[in-house]
N, C-alpha and C positions, 0 to 999 in steps of 0.2 A: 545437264539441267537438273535441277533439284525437284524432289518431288514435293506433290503437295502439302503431305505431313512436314518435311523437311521447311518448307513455309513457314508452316503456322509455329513451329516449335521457334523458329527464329526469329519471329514476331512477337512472339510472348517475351523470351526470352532479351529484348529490343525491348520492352517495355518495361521487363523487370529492372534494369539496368539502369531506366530514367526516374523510378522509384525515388522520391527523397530520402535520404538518411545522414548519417552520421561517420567519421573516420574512425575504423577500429570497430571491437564488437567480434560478438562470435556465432555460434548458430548450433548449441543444444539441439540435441534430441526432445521432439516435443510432449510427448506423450498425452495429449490434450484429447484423443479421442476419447478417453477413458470415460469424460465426461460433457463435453461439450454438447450432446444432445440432451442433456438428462436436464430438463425443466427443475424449478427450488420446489423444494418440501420447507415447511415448516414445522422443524424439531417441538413434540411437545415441551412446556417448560418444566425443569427435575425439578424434583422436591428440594435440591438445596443448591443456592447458587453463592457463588463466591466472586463480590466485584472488586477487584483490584483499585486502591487511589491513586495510583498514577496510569489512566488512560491515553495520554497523551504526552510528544516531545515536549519539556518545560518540567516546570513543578509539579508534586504531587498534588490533586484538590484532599481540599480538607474536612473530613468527615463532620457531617452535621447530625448523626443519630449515634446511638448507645445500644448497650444491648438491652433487649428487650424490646424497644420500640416497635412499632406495629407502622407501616410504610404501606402505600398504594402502589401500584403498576403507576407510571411518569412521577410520584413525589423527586423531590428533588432527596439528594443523599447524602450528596458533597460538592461543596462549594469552589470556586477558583482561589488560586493561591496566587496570587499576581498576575500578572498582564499574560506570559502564556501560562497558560494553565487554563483548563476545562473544567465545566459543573458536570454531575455525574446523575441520573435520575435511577431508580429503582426499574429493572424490568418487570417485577412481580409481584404480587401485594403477597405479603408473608412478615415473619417476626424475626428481628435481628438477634441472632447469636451469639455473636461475637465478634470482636475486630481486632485481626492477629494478622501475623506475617502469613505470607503463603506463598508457593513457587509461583511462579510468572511466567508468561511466551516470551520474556526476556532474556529469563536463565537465573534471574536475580528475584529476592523472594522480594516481594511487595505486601505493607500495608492493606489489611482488603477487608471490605464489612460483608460479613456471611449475613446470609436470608436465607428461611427455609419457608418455604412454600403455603400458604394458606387458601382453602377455599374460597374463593373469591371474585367475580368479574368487573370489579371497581376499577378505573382506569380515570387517570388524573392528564387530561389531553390541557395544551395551552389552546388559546383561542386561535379561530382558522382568520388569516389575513387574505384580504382581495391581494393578487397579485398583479391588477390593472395599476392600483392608486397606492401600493407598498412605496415608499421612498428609499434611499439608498439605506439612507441611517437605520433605518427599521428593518429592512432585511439584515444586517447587521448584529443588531440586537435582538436579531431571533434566532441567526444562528449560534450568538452565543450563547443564548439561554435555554436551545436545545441542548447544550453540549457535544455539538461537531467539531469530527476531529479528522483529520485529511484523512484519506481509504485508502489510499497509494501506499503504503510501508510508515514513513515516517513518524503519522498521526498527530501533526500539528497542527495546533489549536483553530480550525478554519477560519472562524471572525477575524483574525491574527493575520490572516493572510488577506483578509478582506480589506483592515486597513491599512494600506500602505502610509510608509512617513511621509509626512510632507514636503509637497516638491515634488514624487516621486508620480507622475503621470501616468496612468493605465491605459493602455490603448488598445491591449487584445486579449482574451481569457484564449486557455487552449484549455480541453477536457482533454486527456488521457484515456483512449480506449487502447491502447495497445495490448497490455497484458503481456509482455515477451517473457514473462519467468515458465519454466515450463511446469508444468500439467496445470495451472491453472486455467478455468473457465469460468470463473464467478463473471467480472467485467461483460466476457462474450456473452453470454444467460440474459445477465444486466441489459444488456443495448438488444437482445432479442427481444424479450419479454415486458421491458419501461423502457421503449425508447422517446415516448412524450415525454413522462417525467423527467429522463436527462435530460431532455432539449428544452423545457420550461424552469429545471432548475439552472443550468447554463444560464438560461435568460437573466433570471434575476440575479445572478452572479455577477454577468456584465453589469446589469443593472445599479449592484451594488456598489461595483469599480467605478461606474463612468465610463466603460471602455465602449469603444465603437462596433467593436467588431468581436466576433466566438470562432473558433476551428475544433472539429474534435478531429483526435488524428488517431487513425487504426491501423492497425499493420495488413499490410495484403493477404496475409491467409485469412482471414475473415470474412469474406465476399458478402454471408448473410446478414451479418450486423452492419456493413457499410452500406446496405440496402436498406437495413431498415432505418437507419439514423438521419439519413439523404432523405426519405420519405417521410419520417418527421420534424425535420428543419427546410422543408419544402417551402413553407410559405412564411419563415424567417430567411428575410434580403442579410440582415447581419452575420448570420452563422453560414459556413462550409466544412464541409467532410474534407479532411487531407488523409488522403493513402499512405503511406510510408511504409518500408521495403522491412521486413519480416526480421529482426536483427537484436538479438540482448548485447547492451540495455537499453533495445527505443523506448522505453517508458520511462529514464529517467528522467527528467526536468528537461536538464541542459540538452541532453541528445535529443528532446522531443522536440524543443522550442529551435534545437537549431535545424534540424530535420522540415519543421514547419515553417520558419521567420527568415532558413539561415542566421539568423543573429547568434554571437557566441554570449554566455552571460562569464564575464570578467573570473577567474580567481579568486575565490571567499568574497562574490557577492552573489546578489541574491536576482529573481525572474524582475526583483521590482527594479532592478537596476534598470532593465531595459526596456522597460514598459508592459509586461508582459506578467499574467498571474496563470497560476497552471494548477489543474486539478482534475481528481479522480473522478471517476466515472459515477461510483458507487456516493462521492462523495456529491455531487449533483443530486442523485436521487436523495441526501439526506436533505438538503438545502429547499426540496423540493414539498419534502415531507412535512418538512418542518413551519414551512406559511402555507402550504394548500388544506392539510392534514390535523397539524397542530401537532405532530408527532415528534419526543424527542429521539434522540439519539440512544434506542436502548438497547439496539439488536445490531448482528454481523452478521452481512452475506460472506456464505467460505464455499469453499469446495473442498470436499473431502474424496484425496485419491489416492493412486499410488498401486502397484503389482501389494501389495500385503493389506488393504481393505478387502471385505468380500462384495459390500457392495457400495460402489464409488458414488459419489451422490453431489448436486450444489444444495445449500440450508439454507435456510435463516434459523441463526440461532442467537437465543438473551444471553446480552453481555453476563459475564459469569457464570456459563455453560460449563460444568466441569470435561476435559478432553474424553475421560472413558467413557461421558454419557452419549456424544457424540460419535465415538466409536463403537459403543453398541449398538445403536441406533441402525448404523449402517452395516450392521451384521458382525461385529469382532474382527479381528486381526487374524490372518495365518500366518501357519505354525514357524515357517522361514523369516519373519519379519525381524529386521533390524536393526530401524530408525525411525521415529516420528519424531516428524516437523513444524513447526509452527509456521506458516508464509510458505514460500516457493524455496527451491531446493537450491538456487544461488545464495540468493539474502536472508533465507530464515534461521531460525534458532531450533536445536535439538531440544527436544523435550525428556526430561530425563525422571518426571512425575505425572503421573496421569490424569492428578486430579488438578493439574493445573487449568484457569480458566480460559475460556475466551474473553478478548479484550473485542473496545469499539473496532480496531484496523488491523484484528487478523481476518488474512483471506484466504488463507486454507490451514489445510489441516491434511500432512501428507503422510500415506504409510510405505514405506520404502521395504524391498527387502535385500537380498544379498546378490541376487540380478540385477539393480538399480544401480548400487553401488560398487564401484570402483576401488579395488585396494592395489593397489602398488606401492612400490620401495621406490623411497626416496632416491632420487642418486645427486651427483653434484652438478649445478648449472653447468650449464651448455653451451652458455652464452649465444644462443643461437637469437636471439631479440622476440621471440615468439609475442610472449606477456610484453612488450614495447608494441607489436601491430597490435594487442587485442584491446589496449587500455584508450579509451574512450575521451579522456582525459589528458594524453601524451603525458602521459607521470611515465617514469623508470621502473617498474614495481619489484624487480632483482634488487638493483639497488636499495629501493626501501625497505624492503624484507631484511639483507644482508646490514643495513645500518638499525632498524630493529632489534635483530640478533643482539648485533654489539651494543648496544644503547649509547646509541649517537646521536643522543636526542635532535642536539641542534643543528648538526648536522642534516637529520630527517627534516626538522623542520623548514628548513633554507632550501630542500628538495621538491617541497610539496606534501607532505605527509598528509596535511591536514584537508588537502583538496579533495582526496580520494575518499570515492561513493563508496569503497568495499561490494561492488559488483560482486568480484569474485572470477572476472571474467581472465585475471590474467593466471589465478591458480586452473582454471579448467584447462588454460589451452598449454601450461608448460609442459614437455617431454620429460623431464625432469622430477615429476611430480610434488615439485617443491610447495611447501604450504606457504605459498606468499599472501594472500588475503589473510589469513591467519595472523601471520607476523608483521601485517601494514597495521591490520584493525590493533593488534596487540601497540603498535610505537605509535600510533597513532591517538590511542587514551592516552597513551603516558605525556605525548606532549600538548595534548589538550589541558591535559591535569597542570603541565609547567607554566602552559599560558594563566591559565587561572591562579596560579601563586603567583607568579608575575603581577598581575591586575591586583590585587590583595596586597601585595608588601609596597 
């Protein structure tokens, strides 16, 4: 007969198992304790900040000051550049420098109007809206004129996603609290510490869609934020907490909405295809800010972690935050440090300048050092299908790496090339240690690049 522990572990274990998720997927080492108890600080603002114009997936916005100009905390600074594209406001009243190239958490140098810092507590808030009698259109037009931009990775243009094209029925918003990139904790902080404002910005989210219904979905290791989000959608009948089973990448779109809905969204289309709008956690609270508050979008929740900080922390910090001043902040780097990261350590980008800024939708800020990191020799596929169970997607990813290599464009493209999120999830799990996400993202520009002459000639 089994004993009692022998029970309970098989019951848990019973449970995990009926978890919803997704096919494929892997399970990183988390390293989240680093900071997941550690309440936000808010970083004073440096004396010089550096806003990048292109904050967001789309066009660059288009600078509306010069140097010299003298700017408010919320003046606006730069304008939208067509339909996606984002306005950009001032975090800090100070005098414009100059507006020159400068590195980016892209990799790629950007456009960027420098401000240095002036004495001052002038702040330039838009007016607060009843969020009883706000109409669709109107939240709408507030998140676009805060300048919100999704908080998930992407940072696309949120009002953008608010209006779907016509025809295109919304029937269910899902927030994203998953968080599955490892060491971040911002999201987790987020739903501890503003779980009203996510569940009142949620509201008007739906609100803004028409949709019937809200789900935020969290992953199981979570237990305290799934407690407190249940107990603030308590007495919204529309919104439910969905559980979902601890797995990268459940926070992508597709895996999250199919994890929640089961619904699959088609091959190069989009949540709106099947009713469905999805968004960030972090990006709720901006939605939230922005008609209760009147607050735009000028600042980024990050977590800053990693074995090579001294002292790991969640901020808020004003967009164009240079990274060193962030790093000192939480006490310097040691001496073995490696690598800093822009984002989480699947999807982010190596930072290879320090004075690079923070943008609206980074969410961390990671210091790696030579324990973190993995270096192994390549050797030759294995064909053992590993990176085929781990892709989330049923993409080939050997395949698209090896027709990458050879630039087999069209080849790749008739593969799927263009489908793939760049997880990253099939480069972790190869024996092999073949840079396949490497060499997807890499054939993957180039035939994005082909479409676009294509559409041109």
């Amino acid at each position: 007969m089994p004993n009692h522990s022998e029970v309970k572990i098989g019951l848990k274990m019973s449970l995990i198992s009926k978890l919803k998720t997704f096919k494929g997927g892997i399970h990183p080492k988390e390293y989240k304790s680093l900071t997941n108890k550690m309440e936000f600080e808010t970083i004073p603002i440096p004396q010089k900040l550096i806003i990048p114009l292109a904050q967001n997936l789309g066009n660059p916005s288009i600078s509306l000051v010069k140097k010299n100009d003298l700017v408010k905390t919320g003046d606006i600074i730069a304008e939208q550049n067509g339909f996606v594209s984002s306005i950009i406001h001032s975090p800090v009243n100070g005098k414009v420098t100059k507006i020159s190239n400068h590195p980016s958490v892209t990799g790629i140098p950007i456009n960027s109007i420098n401000i240095e810092k002036i004495d001052s507590n002038e702040i330039n808030l838009m007016s607060i809206l009843d969020p009883e009698r706000i109409s669709s259109e109107q939240i709408i037009e507030r998140v676009k004129y805060a300048g919100i931009v999704g908080q998930g990775g992407a940072a696309f243009p949120t009002y953008v996603k608010l209006s779907p094209p016509k025809g295109k029925k919304i029937e269910h918003v899902i927030l994203n609290g998953c968080e599955c990139e490892p060491y971040l904790s911002r999201d987790f902080r987020l739903m501890i510490e503003k779980p009203e404002e996510i569940i009142l910005g949620m509201q008007l989210i739906i609100k803004a869609v028409s949709a019937t219904k809200g789900t935020v979905g969290i992953e199981d290791n979570k237990p305290e934020a799934i407690e407190m989000i249940r107990n603030a959608a308590k007495n919204y009948q529309n919104i439910s907490v969905e559980v979902v089973k601890t797995k990268y990448p459940q926070g992508a779109e597709k895996m999250l909405i199919k994890a929640v809905t089961n619904k699959e969204v088609p091959p190069n289309k989009l949540p709106f295809d099947v009713g469905i709008v999805i968004q960030n956690i972090a990006t709720a609270i901006s939605v939230h800010d922005a008609i209760i508050k009147g607050m735009p979008q000028i600042s980024a929740s990050l977590t800053v972690s990693g074995l090579g900080i001294k002292n790991p922390k969640n901020l808020i910090v004003p967009i164009g935050t240079p990274i060193s001043d962030i790093l000192d902040y939480c006490g310097g780097i040691v001496q073995n440090t490696v690598r800093i990261i822009a984002g989480g350590p699947m999807m982010g980008a190596s930072i290879y300048d320090l004075s690079t800024p923070v943008m609206k939708a980074t969410s961390g800020i990671l210091v790696l050092t030579e324990e973190e990191i993995t270096h192994k020799e390549e050797t030759n596929c294995l064909r053992c299908g590993k990176c085929v169970e781990a892709c989330a997607l049923n993409l080939i990813p050997t395949r698209l790496a090896r027709l990458s290599l050879l630039d087999k464009l069209e080849l790749a493209e008739t593969q799927g090339i263009t489908i793939c999120m760049e997880c990253g999830s099939c480069a972790y799990t190869c024996p092999a240690n073949i840079p396949l996400a490497q060499w997807i993202r890499y054939g993957k520009q180039k035939v994005l690049s082909l479409q676009k002459e294509r559409k041109s000639a």
